[in-house]
Phi, psi and omega in degrees: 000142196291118165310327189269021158247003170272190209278355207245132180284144153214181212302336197258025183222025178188139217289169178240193120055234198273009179275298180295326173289285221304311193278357150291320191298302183292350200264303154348310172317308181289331181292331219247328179208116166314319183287021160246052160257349145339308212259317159326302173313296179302307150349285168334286198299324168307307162297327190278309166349313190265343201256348157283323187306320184250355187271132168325100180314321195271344171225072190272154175239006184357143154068017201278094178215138171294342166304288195304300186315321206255001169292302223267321132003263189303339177290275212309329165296325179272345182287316188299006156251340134343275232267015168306307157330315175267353171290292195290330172302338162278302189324323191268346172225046163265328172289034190242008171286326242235031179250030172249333193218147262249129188200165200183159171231139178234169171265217155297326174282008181071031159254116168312106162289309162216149172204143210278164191294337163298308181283344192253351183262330197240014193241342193085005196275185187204150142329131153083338189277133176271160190323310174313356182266357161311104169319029183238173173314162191296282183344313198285304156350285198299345175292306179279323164278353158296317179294274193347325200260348163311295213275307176322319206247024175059030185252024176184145184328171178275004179206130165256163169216127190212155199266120182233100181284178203259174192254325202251324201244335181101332185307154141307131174264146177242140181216143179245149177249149176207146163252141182216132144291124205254154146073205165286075198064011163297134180271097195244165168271108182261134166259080170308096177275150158294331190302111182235167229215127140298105171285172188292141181049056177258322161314295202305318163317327169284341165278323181295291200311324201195047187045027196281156141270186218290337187282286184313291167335276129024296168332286185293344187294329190289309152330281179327328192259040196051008157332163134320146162282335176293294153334322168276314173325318213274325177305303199250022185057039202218176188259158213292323166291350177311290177327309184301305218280302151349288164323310179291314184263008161278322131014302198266323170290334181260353181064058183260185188231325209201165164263026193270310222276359183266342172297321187286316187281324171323304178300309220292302187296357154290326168268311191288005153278357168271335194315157188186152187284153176300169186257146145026106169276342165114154190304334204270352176249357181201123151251134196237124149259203203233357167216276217247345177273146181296161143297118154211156212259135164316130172266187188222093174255160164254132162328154174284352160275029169074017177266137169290133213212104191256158171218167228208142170222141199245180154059211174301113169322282234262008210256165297216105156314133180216097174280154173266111166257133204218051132071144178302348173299316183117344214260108210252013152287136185251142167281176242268339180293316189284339183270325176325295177301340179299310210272335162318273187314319187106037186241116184296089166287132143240100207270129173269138165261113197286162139016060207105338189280117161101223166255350197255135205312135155315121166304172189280189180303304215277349175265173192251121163345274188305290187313317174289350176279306177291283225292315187306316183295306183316329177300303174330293179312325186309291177331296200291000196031063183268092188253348170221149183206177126247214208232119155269139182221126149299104173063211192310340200315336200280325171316304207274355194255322153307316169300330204266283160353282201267016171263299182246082191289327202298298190265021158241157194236320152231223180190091111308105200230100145312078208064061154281213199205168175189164198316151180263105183254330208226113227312333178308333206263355178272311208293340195272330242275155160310150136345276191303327170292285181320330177323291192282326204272336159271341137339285155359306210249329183253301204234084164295340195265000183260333218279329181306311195292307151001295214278296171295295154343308166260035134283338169275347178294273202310317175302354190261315197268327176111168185285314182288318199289303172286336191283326174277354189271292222289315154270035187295345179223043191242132154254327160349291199293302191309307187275358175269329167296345167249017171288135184312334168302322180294306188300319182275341176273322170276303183309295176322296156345291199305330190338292190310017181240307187231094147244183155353312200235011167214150157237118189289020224279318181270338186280333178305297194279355181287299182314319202271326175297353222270201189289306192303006167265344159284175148314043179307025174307288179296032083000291168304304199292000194282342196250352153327093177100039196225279212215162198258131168237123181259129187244139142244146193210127134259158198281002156264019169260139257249337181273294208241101159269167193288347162319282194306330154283346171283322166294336140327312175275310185288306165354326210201036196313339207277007196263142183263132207232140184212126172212145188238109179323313190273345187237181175226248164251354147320346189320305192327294192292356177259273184274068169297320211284328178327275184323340142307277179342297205306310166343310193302331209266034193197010173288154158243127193230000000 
């Protein structure tokens, strides 16, 4: 047995001395500031290089040391807690429905994760703070973790409602409790209250609306907030008839009956001083760009295991079906002159948003990725009542468009692949490779148990430098890639396009590393040859990709001759977006209409 495929380290299959400090020290930099993962990379590549060079190709293993592993372990940790920050910006705006009345989130330990300004004036809570710091009676506390831990561990419907007095004012509170998942899949408990909050300058509205004065205002605010009439006497120093009388004549100024229906009116002129135009609904629920592409809306479907699973439709609604695989990148945008065009021809896109991606739910650990990836696009077709289509594909996207091919061959009619790919048999062919692209893809294939923190990291690097920053660090030595990424159309079609990968408040990181460990990092060769003389596959390759450099592509063409190759001189892997219509020509001629 090859010494260097068991598990006991040795010198040629694991860094050493002062080689192993620089590339811990840097892998802490990034864990600790994403923009230095460049220098991480090159670090890497340097140390990592000479140790592809001796490893068994067909089963290589790098770096398998519990040392290293629990290095790259603890880096990952400091990275989930950068990201902590967009953890609480969901947390806070899961409470933004809530802005009248006191609500707030905790966790499993019972610590307030958030709470809305209605919950910190009128419950006492703080950020950070246990559940026990709540302003209702002790019992009522111990009521809510008991339910709260009932409902976490699935020993009770997913929503309770329980009855509460307040600590400060004596009233009964009604709060409903529910669990929702934040972030990345973390479990909180949202607390909903009867308790409402008056907003700033809701007086001065109630004296404007109905002539009141500045005491009587004040009145109705403390009603709405379930006082007593004895609690507002008690409140403003003044006697409980005092109070009455008061009440009567705001009653007789709003042309009320009671003090339900003035409480009642009271809310109403509280939400329309709250009114505001909606907000955004956000790109993972409409992708929307920002100068020439329409808005179009996520369709939604459920798995038969109960993940919610969205898709995208481009061009003609009624039109010829042609799926779209939009690259690990995400990217299911088209620009917007192509989507024009799609819809011109009569050609129906239907982009599956895969799996981590977007909105549509991540599979667990323990299922396999890729098999669930093919079964999700049949659905997608199914939906769409799609029985033949062909297959446009981005970049690696060309495995899964073979994979769908040899599961239902009756239903594709072709195989376009755009800067595609085909198996990597030879070790030369990670080495030709741009840097960055070798990082992650020969990373993949030599060190896989190394590869999620890889991965995440530079998704939290794009998120910190922006999308024009990382596309220019990744392609850089693409000028091809570069200049088709800043034609405006283009730009606004990859930033968009990208959501479902990357914002503010998701990152697809995990599904980005399932995918590149899944089969396409083995030999998926009979994959290819199976389809061979079955249905016709068109490669556009341009010679300037950072991936399929012209070496590799020329083994490709010998590899596999029966494949029709289009290679472009001006492009990279970027091509789909330089030459759509080429591509589109080729389509037309493989529609079922």
């Amino acid at each position: 047995m090859d010494r260097r495929t068991t598990s006991s380290q040795t010198q040629e299959d694991s860094l050493t001395g002062k080689t192993r400090d620089e590339a811990i020290e840097r892998l802490y930099d990034v864990a600790l500031d994403p923009t230095r993962y460049e220098t991480l990379l090159d670090v890497w590549e340097t140390a990592i290089a000479p140790l592809r060079e001796g490893a068994d190709f067909s089963s290589p293993r790098l770096l398998d040391d519990a040392t290293m592993s629990s290095h790259f372990d603890r880096a990952g940790a400091f990275l989930d807690r950068l990201d902590q920050s967009s953890t609480q910006d969901e947390l806070d705006a899961a409470l933004a429905p809530f802005d009248m009345v006191a609500a707030f989130l905790f966790d499993a330990d019972h610590i307030v994760a958030a709470a809305n300004p209605a919950a910190r004036a009128l419950l006492g809570l703080k950020l950070g703070a246990p559940l026990g710091t709540m302003l209702v009676n002790a019992e009522d506390i111990d009521s809510i973790l008991t339910t709260s831990r009932s409902l976490l561990t699935g020993q009770a419907e997913n929503a309770a409602v329980l009855r509460l007095r307040s600590r400060a004012k004596g009233h009964f509170i009604v709060v409903r409790l529910q669990v929702m998942q934040v972030g990345a899949g973390d479990q909180f408990v949202l607390a909903a209250s009867s308790e409402v909050s008056c907003p700033a300058g809701f007086s001065d509205i109630l004296k404007r609306a109905f002539d009141l004065t500045t005491a009587e205002a004040d009145v109705v605010q403390s009603l709405v907030e379930c006082c007593s009439v004895k609690d507002i006497a008690e409140q403003r120093g003044r006697s409980v008839d005092t109070v009455r009388a008061q009440i009567k004549s705001i009653l007789s100024k709003t042309e009320t009956r009671s003090q339900v229906e003035l409480v009642r009116l009271a809310l109403s002129l509280m939400d329309m001083s709250n009114l505001t135009l909606k907000t955004d609904p956000g790109p993972r629920l409409l992708s929307r760009g920002y100068a020439t592409l329409q808005e179009r809306p996520f369709k939604t479907l459920t798995t038969p295991d109960g993940r919610r699973l969205d898709y995208l439709t481009l061009g003609a609604e009624d039109g010829a079906p042609l799926l779209f695989l939009p690259l690990d990148y995400g990217l299911v945008r088209w620009p917007s002159s192509a989507e024009a065009d799609a819809a011109r021809r009569g050609i129906r896109v239907i982009v599956p948003v895969r799996a981590g991606y977007g909105l549509s739910d991540m599979v667990t650990k323990g299922q396999d990725y890729d098999a669930l990836a093919t079964q999700d696009t049949l659905q997608v077709l199914d939906a769409e009542n799609v029985t033949r289509c062909p297959i446009v594909s981005l970049g690696s996207d060309s495995f899964y468009a073979m994979k769908l091919a040899n599961r239902v061959p009756d239903r594709i009619t072709a195989i376009i692949a755009a800067g595609g790919i085909l198996p990597m048999t030879r070790r030369e062919q990670y080495e030709r490779m741009e840097k960055w692209h070798r990082f992650i893809l020969a990373g993949a294939k030599y060190t896989p148990h190394l590869l999620p923190f890889m991965v995440k990291a530079g998704f939290y690097l794009a998120r910190k430098i922006g999308k024009r920053g990382f596309i220019h660090a990744v392609y850089g030595n693409c000028p091809a890639d570069v200049d088709t990424f800043e034609d405006p159309e283009v730009f606004e079609a990859i930033v968009t396009g990208s959501e479902t990968a990357l914002t503010d408040d998701h990152s697809a990181h995990e599904a980005f590393s399932r995918m590149v460990l899944g089969e396409q990092k083995s030999d998926w060769t009979p994959l290819v040859d199976a389809l061979k003389g079955k249905l016709p596959v068109v490669f556009f390759n341009g010679t300037q990709d950072p991936q399929v450099p012209v070496g590799t592509l020329e083994e490709f063409q010998a590899d596999h001759d029966w494949i029709d190759y289009r290679v472009y001189d001006d492009s990279g892997q970027l091509i789909f977006f330089r030459h759509w219509k080429k591509v589109l020509d080729e389509a037309e001629n493989h529609l079922s209409r």
